[in-house]
C-alpha positions in Angstrom: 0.0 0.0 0.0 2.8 2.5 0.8 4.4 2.1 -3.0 1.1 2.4 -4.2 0.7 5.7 -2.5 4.0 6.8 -3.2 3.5 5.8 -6.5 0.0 7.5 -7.2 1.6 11.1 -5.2 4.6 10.7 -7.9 1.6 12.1 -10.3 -1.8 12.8 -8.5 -3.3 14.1 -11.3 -3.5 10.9 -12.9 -6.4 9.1 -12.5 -7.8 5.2 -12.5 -12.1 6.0 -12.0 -13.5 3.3 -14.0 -10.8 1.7 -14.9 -11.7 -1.6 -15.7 -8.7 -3.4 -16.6 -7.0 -2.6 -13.2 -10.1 -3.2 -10.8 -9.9 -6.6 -12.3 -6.7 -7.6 -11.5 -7.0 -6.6 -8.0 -10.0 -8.7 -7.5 -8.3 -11.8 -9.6 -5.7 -11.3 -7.4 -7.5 -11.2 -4.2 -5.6 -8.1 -2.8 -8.5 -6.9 -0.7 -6.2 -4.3 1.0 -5.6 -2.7 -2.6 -8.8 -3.0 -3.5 -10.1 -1.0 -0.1 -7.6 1.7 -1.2 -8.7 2.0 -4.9 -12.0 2.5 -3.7 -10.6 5.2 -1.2 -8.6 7.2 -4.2 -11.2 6.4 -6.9 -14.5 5.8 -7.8 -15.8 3.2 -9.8 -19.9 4.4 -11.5 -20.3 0.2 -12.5 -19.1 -2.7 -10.6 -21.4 -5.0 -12.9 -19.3 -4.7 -16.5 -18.1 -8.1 -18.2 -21.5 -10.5 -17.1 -20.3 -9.3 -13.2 -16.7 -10.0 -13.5 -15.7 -8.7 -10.4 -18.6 -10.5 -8.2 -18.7 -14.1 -9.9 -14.6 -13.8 -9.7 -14.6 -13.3 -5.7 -17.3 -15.6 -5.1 -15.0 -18.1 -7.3 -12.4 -17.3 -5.2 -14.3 -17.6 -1.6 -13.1 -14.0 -0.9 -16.2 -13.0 1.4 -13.9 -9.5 2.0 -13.9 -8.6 -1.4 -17.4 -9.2 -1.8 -18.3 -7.3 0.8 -15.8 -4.7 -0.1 -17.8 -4.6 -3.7 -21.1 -3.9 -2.3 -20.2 -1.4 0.3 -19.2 0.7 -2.7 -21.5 -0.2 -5.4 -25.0 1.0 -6.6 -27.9 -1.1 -4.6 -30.2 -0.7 -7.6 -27.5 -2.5 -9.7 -27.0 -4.9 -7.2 -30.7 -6.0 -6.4 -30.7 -6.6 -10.6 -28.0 -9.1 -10.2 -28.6 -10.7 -7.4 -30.3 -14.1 -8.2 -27.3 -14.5 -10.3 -25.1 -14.4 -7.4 -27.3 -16.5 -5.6 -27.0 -18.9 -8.2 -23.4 -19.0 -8.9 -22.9 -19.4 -5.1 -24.9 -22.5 -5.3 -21.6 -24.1 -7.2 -19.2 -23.1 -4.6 -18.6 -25.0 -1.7 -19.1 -22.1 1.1 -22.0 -22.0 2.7 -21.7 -18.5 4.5 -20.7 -17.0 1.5 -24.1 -18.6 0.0 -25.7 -17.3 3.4 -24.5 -14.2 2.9 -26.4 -13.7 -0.7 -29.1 -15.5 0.0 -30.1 -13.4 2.8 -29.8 -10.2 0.5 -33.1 -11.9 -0.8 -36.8 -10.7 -0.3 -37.8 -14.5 -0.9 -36.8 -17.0 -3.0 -39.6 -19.2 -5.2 -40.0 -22.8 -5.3 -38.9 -22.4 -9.2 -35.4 -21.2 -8.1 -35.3 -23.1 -4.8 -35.2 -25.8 -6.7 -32.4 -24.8 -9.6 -30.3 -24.2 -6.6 -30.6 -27.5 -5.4 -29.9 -29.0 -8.7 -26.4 -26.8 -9.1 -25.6 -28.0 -6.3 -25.9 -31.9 -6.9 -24.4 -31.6 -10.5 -21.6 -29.5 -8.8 -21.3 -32.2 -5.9 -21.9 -29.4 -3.4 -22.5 -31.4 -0.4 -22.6 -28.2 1.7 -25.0 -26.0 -0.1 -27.3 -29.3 -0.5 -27.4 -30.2 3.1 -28.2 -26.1 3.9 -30.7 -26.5 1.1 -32.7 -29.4 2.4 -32.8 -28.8 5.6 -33.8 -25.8 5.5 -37.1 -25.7 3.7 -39.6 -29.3 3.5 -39.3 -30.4 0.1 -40.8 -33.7 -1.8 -37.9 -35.8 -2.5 -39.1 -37.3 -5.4 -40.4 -34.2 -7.0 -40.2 -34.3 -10.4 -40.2 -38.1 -11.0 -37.4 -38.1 -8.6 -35.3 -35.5 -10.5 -32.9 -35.1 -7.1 -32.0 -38.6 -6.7 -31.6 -39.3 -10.5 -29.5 -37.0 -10.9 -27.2 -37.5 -8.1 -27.3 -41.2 -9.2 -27.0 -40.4 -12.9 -23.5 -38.7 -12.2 -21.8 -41.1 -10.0 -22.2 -38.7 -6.8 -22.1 -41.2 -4.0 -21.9 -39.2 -0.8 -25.2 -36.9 -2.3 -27.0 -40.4 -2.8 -25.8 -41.8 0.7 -27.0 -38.5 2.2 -30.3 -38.5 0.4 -30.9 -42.2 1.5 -29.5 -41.4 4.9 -32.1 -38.3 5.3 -35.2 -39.4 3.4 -37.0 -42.5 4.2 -39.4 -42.1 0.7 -37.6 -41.9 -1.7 -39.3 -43.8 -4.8 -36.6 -46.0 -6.6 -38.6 -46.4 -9.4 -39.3 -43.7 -11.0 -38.6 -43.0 -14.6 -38.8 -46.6 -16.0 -36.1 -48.1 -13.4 -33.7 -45.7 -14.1 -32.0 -45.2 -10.7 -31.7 -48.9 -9.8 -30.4 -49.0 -13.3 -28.0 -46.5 -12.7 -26.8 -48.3 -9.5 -26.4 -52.1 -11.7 -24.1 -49.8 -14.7 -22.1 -48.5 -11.7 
């Protein structure tokens, strides 16, 4: 931080508002401490440019400082737009308070997307996010002739299908013509 501020005082006229290429490589980078003091020199009018670089990258990353960091100074409006698709991408990612943390920016959350978040997190093997997901709301296991447990079974995710057997006492094995006992015989 020091050379950076000797650095900018070298030339203080110059200046990096909006600057898009170097707000990016802080936040690849994960230098939260450079990132605080960009924000403190500069501004920045739109942290959503490039399909929400900057947010999907720290989620990515786990970097619950940066994301927090981003929304302190960013546009609420903007934000709010956004949000489900932050939600959604968290769903992937194997932290749960970062997933908390979005999730609770939410006014509610329909059974439509309650239910894509559970199925990002079964084809990404997200354990964590599953778990938080069940458990937290009642849901019918075999909803959509057993759409869950098929697809945990159809990609070879043992530990989901242990869990779901281990949790649910209903869960309909024959749904779909067969299909999950014939995906346990293939495997």
């Amino acid at each position: 931080i020091e050379l950076l501020d000797y650095t900018y005082n070298l030339n203080p006229n110059v200046s990096f508002n909006n600057n898009e290429y170097i707000i990016k490589l802080i936040v690849k980078l994960n230098k939260y401490e450079i990132l605080k003091w960009y924000f403190n020199n500069f501004k920045f009018d739109d942290l959503h440019f490039d399909d929400n670089y900057l947010y999907y990258t720290a989620i990515v990353s786990k970097n619950i400082n940066i994301i927090e960091l981003l929304f302190e100074n960013d546009n609420i409006d903007k934000f709010n737009q956004d949000l489900k698709k932050y939600v959604n991408i968290t769903s992937f990612v194997k932290d749960l308070y970062i997933f908390k943390w979005f999730e609770n920016k939410l006014d509610d959350i329909d059974l439509t997307f309650y239910n894509k978040l559970i199925h990002n997190s079964i084809v990404s093997n997200n354990l964590i996010i599953l778990k938080y997901l069940l458990d937290k709301n009642d849901i019918d296991i075999n909803y959509d002739d057993g759409l869950i447990i098929r697809t945990a079974f159809g990609n070879n995710l043992n530990d989901i299908v242990e869990y779901l057997f281990g949790k649910y006492d209903n869960i309909n094995v024959l749904v779909k013509n067969q299909i999950i006992m014939k995906y346990a015989i293939e495997d």
